[in-house]
N, C-alpha and C positions, 0 to 999 in steps of 0.2 A: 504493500500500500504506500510505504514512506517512496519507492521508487517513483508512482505517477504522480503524488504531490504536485511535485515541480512540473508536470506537463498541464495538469490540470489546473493551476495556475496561470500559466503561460494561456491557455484556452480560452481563459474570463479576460487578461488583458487584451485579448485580436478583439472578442465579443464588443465589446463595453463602448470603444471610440464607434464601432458602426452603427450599434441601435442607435447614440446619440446623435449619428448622423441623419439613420432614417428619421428618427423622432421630427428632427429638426424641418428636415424636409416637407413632413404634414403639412396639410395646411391649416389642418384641425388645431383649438388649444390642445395638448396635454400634459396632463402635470399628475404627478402621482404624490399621493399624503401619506404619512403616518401618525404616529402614536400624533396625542394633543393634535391631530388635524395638520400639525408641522408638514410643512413644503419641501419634500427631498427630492423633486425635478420638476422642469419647465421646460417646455418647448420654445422656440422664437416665435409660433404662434399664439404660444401663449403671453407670451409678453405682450403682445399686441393687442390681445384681448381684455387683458386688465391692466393694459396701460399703465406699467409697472414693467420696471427693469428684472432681469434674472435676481440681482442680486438681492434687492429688496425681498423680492417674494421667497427668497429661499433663506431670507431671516426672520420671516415673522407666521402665525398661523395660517391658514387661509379664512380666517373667520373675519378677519382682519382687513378684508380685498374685497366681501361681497356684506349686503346688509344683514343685522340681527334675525336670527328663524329663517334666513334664505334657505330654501326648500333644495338646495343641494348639498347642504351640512349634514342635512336629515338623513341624505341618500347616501352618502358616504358611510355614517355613525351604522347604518340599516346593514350596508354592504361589511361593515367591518363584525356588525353582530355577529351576523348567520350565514357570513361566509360565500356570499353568492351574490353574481354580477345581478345588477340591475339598470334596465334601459328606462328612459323617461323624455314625454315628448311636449317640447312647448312650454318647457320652465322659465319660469320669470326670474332674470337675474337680477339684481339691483347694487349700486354702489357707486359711492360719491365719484368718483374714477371717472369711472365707464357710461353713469347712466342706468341705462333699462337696456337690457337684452334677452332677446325669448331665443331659445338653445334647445336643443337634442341632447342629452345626458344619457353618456354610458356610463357606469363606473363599475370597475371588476377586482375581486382581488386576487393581489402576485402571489401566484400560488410559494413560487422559492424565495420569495420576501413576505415571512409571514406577517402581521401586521399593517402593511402598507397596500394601501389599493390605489390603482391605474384611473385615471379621470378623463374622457374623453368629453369635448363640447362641440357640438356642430351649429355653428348659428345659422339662426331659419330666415337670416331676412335676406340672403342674398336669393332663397328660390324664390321666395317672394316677388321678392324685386323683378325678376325677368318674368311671373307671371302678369305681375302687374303693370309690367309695363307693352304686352301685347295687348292688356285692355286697352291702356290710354292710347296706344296708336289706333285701335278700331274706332277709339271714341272722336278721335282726329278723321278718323275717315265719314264717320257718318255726319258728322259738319262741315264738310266735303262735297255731299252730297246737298246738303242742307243750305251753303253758301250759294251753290248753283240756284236753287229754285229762287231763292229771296233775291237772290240780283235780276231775276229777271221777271219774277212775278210780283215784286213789291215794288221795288224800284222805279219801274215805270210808271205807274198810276199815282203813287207818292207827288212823282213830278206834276203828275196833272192837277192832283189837290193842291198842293204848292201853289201853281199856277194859278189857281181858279182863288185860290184867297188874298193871292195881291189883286188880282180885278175885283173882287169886292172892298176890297181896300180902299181903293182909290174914291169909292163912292160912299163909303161907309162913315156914321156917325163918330164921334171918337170913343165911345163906350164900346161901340164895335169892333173898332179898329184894335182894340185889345184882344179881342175874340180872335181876328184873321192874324195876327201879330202871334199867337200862341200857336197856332195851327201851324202856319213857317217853320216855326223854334221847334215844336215836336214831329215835324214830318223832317228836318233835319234832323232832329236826333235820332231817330229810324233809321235814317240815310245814314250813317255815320256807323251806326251798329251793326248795318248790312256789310259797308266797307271794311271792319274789323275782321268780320265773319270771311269775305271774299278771299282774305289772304289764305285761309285753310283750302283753297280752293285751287291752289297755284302749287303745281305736280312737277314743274321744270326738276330737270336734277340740279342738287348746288352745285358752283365751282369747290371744286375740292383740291386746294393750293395750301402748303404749308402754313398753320399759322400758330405765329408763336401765344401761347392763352396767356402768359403774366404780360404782355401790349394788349392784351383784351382787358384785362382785368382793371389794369391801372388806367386805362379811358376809362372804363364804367365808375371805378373808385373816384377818379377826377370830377365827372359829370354830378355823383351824388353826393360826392363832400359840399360841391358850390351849390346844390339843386334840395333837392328834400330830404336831404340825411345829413345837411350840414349842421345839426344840434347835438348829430349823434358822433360817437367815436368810431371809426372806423379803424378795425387791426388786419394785420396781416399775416401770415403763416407759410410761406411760397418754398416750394424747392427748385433751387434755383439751374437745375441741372432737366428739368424735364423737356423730352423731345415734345417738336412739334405737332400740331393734331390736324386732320384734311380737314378743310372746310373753309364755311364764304364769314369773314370778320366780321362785317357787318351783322350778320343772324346771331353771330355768337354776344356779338356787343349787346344786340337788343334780348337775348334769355338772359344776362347776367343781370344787366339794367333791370331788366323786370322782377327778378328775385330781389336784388337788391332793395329795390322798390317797394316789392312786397313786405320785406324784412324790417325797412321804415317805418314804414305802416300800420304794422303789429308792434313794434314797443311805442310804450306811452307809460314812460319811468325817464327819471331824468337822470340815473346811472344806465341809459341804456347802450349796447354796444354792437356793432356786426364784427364777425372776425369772417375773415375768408380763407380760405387754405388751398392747398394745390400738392399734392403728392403723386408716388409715382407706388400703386400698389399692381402688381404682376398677380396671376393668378385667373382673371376673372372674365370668361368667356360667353359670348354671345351668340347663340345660333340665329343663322342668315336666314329670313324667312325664304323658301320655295328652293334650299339647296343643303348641302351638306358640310358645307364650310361654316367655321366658329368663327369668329374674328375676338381679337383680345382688346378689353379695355383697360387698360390700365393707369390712364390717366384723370386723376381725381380731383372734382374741384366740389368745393363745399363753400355754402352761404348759410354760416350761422350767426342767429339772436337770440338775447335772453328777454326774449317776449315771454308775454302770455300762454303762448303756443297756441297749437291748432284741435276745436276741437275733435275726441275721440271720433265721434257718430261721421263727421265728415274728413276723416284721414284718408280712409281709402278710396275715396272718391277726389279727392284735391284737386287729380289732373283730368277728371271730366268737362266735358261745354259745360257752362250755366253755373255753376257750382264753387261757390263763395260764400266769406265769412264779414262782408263789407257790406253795408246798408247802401253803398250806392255804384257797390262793383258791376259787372255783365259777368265775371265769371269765363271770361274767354282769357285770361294775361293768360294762364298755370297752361291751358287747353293750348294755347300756339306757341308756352315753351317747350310743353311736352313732345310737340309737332316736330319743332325746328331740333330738338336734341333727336330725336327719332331719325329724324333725316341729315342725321350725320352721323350716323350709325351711333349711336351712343343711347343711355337709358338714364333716366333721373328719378331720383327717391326724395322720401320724406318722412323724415322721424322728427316727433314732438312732443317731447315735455314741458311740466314748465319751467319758466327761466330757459329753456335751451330746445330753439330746433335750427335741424340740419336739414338742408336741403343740399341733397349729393347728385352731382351727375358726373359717368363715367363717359370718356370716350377712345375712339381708340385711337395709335400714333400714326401718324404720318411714313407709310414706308415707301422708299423709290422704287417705282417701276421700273421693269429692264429700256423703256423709252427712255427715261429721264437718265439712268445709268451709262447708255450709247449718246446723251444728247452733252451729257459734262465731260464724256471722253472729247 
């Protein structure tokens, strides 16, 4: 026996560097606990998930990372009882960190590490996300259809009412003349909400020419510092290393402008602030509708506020027509951002609590076609 010691030794050191390799490589958090709930490993996705360094999390409990009674202490203490893995789906995580995150929970334990059990976390909001965001394109399409009919079934006769109230005008008492004077102003404003509408209606492909998103951002930052968010603080978060993304400047300037906008709009605190962010997260693919090709987004742009936030009953609906949380919105700004990120292959979300929501859209990089590679030779 004393002769394989030393090889079986030697066995555990080759083992040890490669799991921590595979681990790392997941894209899942995981971290396995022991005795007192103590943190004896961490993946790099788990760092990312509680927003906490390795080093931290592996000095302190994990009780300590998520909120008091969080329903995954429970599962671990369950799995360390009785000795047997348990899966659990759609747990509410919570903590000052992170926020609110709803997860897929494995957690199993190491049979050759008695004591300590294996923690697996799958967060549900990225399938989410791409469910949800084939609604908001269909919901782009049926306003599509919807812009066509109004420009040409309303529009016209508008004009004739229009018409027919400045020739009563002309002849009308001035008590009247207030009457036809109303009639103008509200068959313009018809006019005007058609014309928002007509833009969903416009199927050209974009130009899709390199463009750099922090000269996007810092126009729209400039526009709202001097415009309607000059009360508010505006921060910044930028990685200054990210490549380029296809698309036309101008569409991008006006989704950013418009979140921006939006994000004004919703604080009414006079510590109120936006941060904007821009990172570069790999990982996160997009199936091509009508083909078998993913395309990868990896480039992250976030517009958050410690507003109010949004409410529950109307989250999942945000980026539908019609559908606002404004006494004197239309409900179309969210409907022709969600269009214009759509058609530049990209997808935008919305998480909100309060004090803090994020509005995130993903797109994807800018790569050279074999044209453009023969065209710089």
């Amino acid at each position: 026996m004393s002769e394989n010691t030393p090889e079986t030794e030697v066995v555990k050191v080759r083992l040890a560097p490669d799991a921590a390799h595979i681990l790392n490589a997941m894209p899942q958090p995981v971290i396995t606990v022991g005795a007192d709930l103590n943190v004896e490993f961490v993946n790099d996705a788990a760092e990312q998930f509680f927003c906490v360094s390795r080093t931290v999390l592996l000095r302190h409990p994990l009780s300590e990372f998520v909120s008091f009674g969080s329903p995954l202490l429970s599962l671990i203490h369950q799995v360390m009882e009785h000795n047997a893995s348990v899966n659990e789906y759609g747990v509410e995580l919570a903590s000052q960190r992170f926020g609110e995150k709803s997860v897929d929970v494995q957690v199993s334990p190491i049979v050759d590490v008695p004591g300590q059990v294996l923690v697996i976390l799958q967060e549900r909001t990225m399938a989410h996300k791409m469910d949800r965001q084939l609604t908001h394109r269909g919901a782009a399409r049926s306003v599509v259809g919807m812009a066509s009919v109004l420009a040409h079934e309303i529009k016209n006769p508008l004009s004739g009412i229009r018409g027919a109230a400045q020739l009563l005008e002309q002849s009308a008492s001035e008590e009247d003349r207030m009457l036809t004077q109303l009639i103008c102003d509200e068959t313009d404003r018809i006019c005007k909400l058609v014309d928002r509408m007509e833009v969903f209606s416009d199927e050209r492909p974009i130009p899709r020419v390199p463009i750099n998103i922090h000269i996007v951002l810092e126009r729209v930052k400039q526009l709202a510092a001097n415009g309607f968010a000059s009360s508010l603080k505006i921060m910044e978060q930028y990685d200054p290393s990210l490549p380029p993304v296809p698309g036309d400047q101008d569409q991008l300037i006006q989704v950013f402008l418009n979140l921006l906008k939006n994000a004004a709009e919703a604080i009414n605190r006079p510590d109120g602030e936006i941060i904007v962010t821009t990172a570069f997260r790999p990982g996160v693919r997009l199936a091509v509708p009508g083909s078998r090709e993913r395309v990868g987004l990896p480039i992250e742009i976030c517009v958050i506020d410690n507003g109010p936030g949004v409410p529950d009953d109307l989250l999942p609906y945000l980026f539908d027509p019609f559908v606002t949380t404004k006494a004197s919105g239309t409900g179309l700004g969210l409907a022709l951002v969600a269009k214009i990120v759509g058609d530049h292959g990209g997808i935008i979300e919305c998480e909100s609590h309060a004090r803090r929501t994020v509005f995130r859209v993903l797109l994807p990089m800018h790569s050279v076609t074999k044209f453009e590679e023969t065209k710089e030779i």
